[in-house]
C-alpha positions as CSV (number, residue, x, y, z in Angstrom):
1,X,-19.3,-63.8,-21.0
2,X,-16.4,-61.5,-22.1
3,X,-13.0,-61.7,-21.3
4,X,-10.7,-58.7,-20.1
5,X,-7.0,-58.2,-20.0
6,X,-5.9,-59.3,-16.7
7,X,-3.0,-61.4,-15.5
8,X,-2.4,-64.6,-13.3
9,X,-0.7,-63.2,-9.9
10,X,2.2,-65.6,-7.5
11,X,2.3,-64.0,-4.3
12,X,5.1,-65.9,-1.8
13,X,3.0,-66.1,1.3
14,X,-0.7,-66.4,-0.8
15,X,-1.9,-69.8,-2.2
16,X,-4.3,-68.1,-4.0
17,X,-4.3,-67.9,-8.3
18,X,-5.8,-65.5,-9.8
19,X,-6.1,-65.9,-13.8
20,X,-6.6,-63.1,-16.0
21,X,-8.4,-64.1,-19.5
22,X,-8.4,-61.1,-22.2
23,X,-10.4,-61.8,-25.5
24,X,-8.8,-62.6,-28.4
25,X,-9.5,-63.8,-31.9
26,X,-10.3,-68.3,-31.8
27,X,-7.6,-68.7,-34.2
28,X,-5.0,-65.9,-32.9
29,X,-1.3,-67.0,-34.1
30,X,1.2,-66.8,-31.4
31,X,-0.6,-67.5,-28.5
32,X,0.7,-69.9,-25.9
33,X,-1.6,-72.3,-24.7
34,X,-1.7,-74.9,-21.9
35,X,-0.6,-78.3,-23.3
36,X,-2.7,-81.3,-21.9
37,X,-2.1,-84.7,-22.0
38,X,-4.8,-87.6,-23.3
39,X,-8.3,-87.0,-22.2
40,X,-8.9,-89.7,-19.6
41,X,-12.3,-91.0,-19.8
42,X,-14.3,-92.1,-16.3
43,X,-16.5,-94.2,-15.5
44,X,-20.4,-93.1,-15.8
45,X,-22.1,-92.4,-12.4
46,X,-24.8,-94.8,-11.3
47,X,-28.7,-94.1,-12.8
48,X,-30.6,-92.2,-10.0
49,X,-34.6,-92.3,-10.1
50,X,-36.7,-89.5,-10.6
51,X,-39.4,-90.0,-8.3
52,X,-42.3,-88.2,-6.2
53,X,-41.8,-90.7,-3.5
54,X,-44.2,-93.2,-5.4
55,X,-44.2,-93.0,-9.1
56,X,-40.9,-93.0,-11.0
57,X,-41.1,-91.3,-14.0
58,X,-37.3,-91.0,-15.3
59,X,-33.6,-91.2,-14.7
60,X,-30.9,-89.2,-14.7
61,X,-26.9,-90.1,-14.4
62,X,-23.3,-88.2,-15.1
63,X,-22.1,-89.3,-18.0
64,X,-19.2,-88.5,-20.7
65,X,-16.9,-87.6,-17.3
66,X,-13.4,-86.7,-19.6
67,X,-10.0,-85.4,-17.1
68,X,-6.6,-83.8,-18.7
69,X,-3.6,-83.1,-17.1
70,X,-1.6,-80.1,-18.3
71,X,1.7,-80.9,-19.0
72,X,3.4,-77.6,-17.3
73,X,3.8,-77.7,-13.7
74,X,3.7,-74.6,-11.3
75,X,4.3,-73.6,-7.7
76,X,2.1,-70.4,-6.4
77,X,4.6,-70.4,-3.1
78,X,8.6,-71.0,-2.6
79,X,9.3,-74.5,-1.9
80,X,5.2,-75.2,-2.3
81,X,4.1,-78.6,-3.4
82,X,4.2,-78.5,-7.7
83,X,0.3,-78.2,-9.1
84,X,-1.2,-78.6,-12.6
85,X,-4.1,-77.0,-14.3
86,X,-6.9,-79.9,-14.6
87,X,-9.5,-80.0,-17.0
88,X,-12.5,-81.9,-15.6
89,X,-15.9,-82.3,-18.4
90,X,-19.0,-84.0,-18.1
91,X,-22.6,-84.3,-18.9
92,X,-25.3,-84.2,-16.8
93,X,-27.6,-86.7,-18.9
94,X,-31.7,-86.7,-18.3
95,X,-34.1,-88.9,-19.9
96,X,-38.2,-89.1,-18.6
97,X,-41.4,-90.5,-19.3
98,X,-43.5,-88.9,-21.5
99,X,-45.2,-86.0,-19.9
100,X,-43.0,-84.9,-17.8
101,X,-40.4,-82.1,-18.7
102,X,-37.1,-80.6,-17.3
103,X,-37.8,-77.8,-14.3
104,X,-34.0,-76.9,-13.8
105,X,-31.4,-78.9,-12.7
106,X,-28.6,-77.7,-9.8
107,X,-25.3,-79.2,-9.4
108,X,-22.0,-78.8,-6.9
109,X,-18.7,-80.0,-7.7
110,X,-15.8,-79.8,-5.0
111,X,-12.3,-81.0,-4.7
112,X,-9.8,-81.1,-2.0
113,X,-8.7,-79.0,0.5
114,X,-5.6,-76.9,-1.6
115,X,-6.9,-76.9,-4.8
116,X,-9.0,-74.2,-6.4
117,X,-10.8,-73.6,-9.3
118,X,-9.0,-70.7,-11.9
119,X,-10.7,-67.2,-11.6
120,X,-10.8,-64.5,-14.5
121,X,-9.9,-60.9,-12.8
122,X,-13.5,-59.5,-13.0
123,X,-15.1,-62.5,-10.9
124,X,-16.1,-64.6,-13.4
125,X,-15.0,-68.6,-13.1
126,X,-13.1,-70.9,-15.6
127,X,-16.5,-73.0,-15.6
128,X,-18.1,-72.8,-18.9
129,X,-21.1,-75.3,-20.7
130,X,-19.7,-77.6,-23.4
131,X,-19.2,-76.7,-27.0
132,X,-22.0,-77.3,-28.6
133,X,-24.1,-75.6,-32.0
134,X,-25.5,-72.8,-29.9
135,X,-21.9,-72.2,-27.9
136,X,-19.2,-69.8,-29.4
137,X,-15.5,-70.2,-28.9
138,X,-13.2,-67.9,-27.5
139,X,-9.3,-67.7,-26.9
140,X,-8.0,-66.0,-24.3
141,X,-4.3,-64.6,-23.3
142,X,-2.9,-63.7,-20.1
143,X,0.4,-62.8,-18.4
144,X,1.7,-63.9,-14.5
145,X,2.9,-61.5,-11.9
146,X,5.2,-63.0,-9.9
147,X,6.0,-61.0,-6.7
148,X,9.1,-61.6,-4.6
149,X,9.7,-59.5,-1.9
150,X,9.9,-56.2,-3.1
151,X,10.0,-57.4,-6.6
152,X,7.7,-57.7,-9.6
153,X,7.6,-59.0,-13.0
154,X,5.3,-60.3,-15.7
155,X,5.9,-63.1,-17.5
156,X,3.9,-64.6,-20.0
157,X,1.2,-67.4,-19.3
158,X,-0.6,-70.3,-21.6
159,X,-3.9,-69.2,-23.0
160,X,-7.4,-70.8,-22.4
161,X,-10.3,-71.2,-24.7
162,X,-13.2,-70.7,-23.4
163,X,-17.4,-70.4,-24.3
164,X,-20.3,-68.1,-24.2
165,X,-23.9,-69.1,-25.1
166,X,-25.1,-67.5,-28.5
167,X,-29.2,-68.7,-28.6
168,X,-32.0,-69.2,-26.5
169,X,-31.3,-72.4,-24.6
170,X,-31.6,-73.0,-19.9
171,X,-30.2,-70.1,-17.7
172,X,-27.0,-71.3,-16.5
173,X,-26.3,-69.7,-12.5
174,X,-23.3,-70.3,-10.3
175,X,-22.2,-69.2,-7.0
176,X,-20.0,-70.8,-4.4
177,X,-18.6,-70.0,-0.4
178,X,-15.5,-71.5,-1.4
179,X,-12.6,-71.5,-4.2
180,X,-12.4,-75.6,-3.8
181,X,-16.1,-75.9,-4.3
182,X,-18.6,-74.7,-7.0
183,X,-22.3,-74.6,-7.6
184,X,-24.0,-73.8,-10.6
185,X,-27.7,-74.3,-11.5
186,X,-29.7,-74.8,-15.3
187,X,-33.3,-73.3,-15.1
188,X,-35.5,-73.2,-18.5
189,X,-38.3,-70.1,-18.2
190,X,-40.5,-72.2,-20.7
191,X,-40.0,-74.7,-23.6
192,X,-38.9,-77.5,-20.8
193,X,-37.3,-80.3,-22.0
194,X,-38.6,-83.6,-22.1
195,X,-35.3,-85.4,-22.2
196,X,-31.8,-83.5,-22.3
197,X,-28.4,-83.4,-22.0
198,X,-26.2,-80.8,-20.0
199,X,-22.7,-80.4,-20.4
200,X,-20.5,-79.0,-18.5
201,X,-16.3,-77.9,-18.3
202,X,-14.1,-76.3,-15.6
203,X,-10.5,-75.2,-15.1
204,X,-8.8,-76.2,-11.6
205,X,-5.5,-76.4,-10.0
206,X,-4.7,-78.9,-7.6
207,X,-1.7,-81.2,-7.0
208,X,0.8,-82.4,-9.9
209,X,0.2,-86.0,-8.9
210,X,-3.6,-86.2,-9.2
211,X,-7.2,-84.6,-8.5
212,X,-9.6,-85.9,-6.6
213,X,-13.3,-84.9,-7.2
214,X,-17.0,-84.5,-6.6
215,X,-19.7,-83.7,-8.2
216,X,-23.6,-83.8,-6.8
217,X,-26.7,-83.1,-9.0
218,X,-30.4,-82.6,-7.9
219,X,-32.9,-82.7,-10.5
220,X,-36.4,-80.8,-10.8
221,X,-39.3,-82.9,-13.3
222,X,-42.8,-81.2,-13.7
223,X,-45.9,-82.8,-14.6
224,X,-49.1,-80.9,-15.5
225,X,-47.7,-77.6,-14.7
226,X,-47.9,-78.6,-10.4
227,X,-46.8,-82.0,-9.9
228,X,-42.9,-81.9,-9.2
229,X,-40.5,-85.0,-9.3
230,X,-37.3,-85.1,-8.2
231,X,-33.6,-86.8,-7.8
232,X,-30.4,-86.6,-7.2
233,X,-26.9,-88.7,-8.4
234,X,-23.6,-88.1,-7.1
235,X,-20.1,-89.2,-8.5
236,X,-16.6,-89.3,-6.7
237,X,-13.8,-89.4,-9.1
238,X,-9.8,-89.1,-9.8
239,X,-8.6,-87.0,-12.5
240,X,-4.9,-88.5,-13.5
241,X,-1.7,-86.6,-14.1
């Protein structure tokens, strides 16, 4: 995952953000970030069973669910309603019986109707996997064009940081019908995991006051190469200002 320049566009009669990320250096002086508040931490999801439909042979729950709050405000119409840019983590945690190993994992996350996850300018997503030993950090600048009538100008816009998988480690897929919802999928070609942990960040924009979300995840176990197991836990949180 590479950045390019790009820029973040404000079009009166859109609702619609578009956010450029160009690469830059991790420790770059002079950029402008976004400034986030404390990291709120929610509540764990409940354990879900991973079961054939007669054996259980594991659990799996969301756990280590974190939400921030920029501290800037914007408005991507006149007179719109004021939005922030939330950052939502989590960790998609999977523990089984011995024997049984990690098949893939799939997961959707959506939030209300108005808000929108943050999109770099060549189609790739603000959703990246948590920092971890085998995850390299990147900064990234960009600028806004704000469009008024018959008028254009750039102005300069907070940076993100952002990361890209460095090692051999689960194929990490998303897709989505939707800019408030998004799907994304984990799927090991070989060396499955007995037990793991997934984790998991994203950058969306929704209302100044607070952001309501969802996330759904459907595991995959297999067991002597045939026999599959399977479960799925779901979560409905708020993300504070």
């Amino acid at each position: 995952m590479t950045g390019s320049p790009g820029r973040f566009r404000f079009t009166a009669g859109a609702a619609t953000l578009v956010a450029g990320l160009a690469l830059a250096p991790p420790a770059s002086a002079g950029l402008k970030h976004w400034h986030f508040g404390i990291a709120h931490h929610l509540a764990d999801s409940r354990k879900a069973r991973i079961t054939d439909g007669d054996f259980f042979s594991g659990r799996t729950r969301l756990i280590d669910n974190f939400a921030s709050a920029s501290h800037q405000r914007f408005r991507n119409k006149k007179r719109g309603h004021r939005k922030r840019v939330y950052l939502l983590q989590g960790t998609l945690a999977i523990r089984n019986k011995s024997g049984y190993n990690v098949l893939g994992a799939g997961c959707r996350m959506r939030v209300p109707k108005g808000a929108y996850i943050l999109l770099t300018t060549h189609g790739t997503r603000a959703f990246f996997p948590r920092p971890a030993n085998h995850v390299k950090q990147h900064t990234s600048r960009a600028t806004i064009g704000l469009s008024l009538l018959h008028f254009s100008i750039s102005l300069p816009f907070p940076a993100f940081s952002y990361y890209e998988s460095t090692s051999v480690g689960p194929n990490v897929a998303w897709s989505s019908l939707s800019s408030s919802v998004h799907n994304w999928s984990w799927v090991w070609d070989d060396g499955y995991p007995q037990n793991v942990l997934l984790g998991y960040a994203a950058y969306w924009a929704g209302s100044a006051k607070h952001l309501t979300y969802h996330v759904r995840c459907k595991v995959v176990t297999v067991h002597d190469h045939f026999h599959l197991s399977q479960a799925v836990v779901k979560m409905k949180r708020t993300a504070p200002r």
